[in-house]
C-alpha angles and dihedrals in degrees: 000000000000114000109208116186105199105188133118139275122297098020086050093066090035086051092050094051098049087047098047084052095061091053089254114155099224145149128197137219119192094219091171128035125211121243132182123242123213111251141185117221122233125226098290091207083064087065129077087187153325125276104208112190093175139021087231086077091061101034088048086030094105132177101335090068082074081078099048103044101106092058113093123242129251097195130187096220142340106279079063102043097054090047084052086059106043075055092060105251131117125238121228104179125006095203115203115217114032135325096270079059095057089046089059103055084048087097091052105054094067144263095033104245095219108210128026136182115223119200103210135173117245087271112059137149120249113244130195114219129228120257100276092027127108132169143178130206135225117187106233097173156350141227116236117197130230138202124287089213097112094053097048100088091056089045092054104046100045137017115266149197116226116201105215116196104169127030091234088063094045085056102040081047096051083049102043080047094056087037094056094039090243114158112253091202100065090059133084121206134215123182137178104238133359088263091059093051102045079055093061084061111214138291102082130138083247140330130220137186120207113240099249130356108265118098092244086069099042091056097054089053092052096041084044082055095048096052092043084052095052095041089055102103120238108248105233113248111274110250118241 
């Protein structure tokens, strides 16, 4: 079995290497690129602090984070979190397992900062706030998608095992699959959250859903696939 990861850069390079350290044979594909997106400021005194749910809205941020710099970050995870500080910010909670998770634990840290703003991509999950939590959103980038057309070749000669880690990508890559005439039933599929998969519509060899939505999780799943693959005996040619 072919693995296949499929997200953008940086996160692309970030996901290879956590996934060659843990001895996974694996090979990646930006489908999307990250752009930023022009973006006003609000009023940083409004603000108590900023919600991150991705490193891509400090690393597309652009000028506008100067004026932010003095809020503390609320980050879903720790590649987030240490782009938040060679920023210059200081992080004030690194969540595990999705943003709405880190909005949850807000209440427990502490003194409640009220009112946050988050700096989110175009695609973003909605998220419900904790009682004495508000926040407002401002769009810092996109992810533009690009074509499937490298990895075909791969897709088509072996079964595979894609790694999905937005919904906008599940659904560009079930597109660019049907575009190119590739064969939905000779790939498995992992993604990150249900979300993720339902995006990625039906037909597929499998589909997986990591445990919970954090990248760790979503490796292992892949690595425990790959094992169970290879473990899988090879049935001997049928005599004439």
């Amino acid at each position: 079995m072919h693995c296949l990861a499929l997200r953008p850069e940086p996160g692309l390079s970030a996901t290879l290497d956590k996934a060659h350290a843990l001895g996974l044979a694996i090979t990646g594909l930006a489908l999307s690129e990250i752009r930023a997106v022009p973006w006003d400021c609000p009023d940083p005194a409004r603000f108590d602090g900023l919600l991150i749910g991705s490193a891509n809205a400090i690393l597309q941020g652009g000028a506008n984070l100067a004026r932010l710099t003095g809020k503390p970050v609320y980050a879903v995870g720790e590649a987030t979190a240490a782009a938040a500080r060679v920023a210059g910010f200081s992080v004030a909670h690194v969540g595990r397992g999705g943003l709405q998770g880190v909005l949850d634990a807000i209440p427990s840290l502490g003194p409640v900062p009220s009112h946050l703003l988050r700096i989110a991509g175009e695609e973003h999950v909605p998220l419900t706030p904790p009682a004495g939590v508000t926040f407002d959103t401002v769009i810092a980038y996109r992810n533009v998608m690009l074509p499937l057309d490298p990895a075909a070749p791969v897709l088509a000669s072996c079964d595979a095992l894609v790694l999905l880690h937005s919904a906008a990508t599940a659904s560009h890559f079930a597109a660019e699959c049907d575009r190119l005439g590739l064969p939905r039933e000779t790939v498995a599929l992992a993604a990150l959250g249900p979300r993720i998969a339902e995006a990625a519509e039906t037909g597929w060899g499998a589909v997986h859903t990591a445990p919970r939505p954090d990248e760790a999780a979503l490796l292992a799943l892949a690595s425990q696939l790959c094992q169970e693959a290879r473990s899988i005996p090879v049935p001997p040619p049928v005599k004439p």
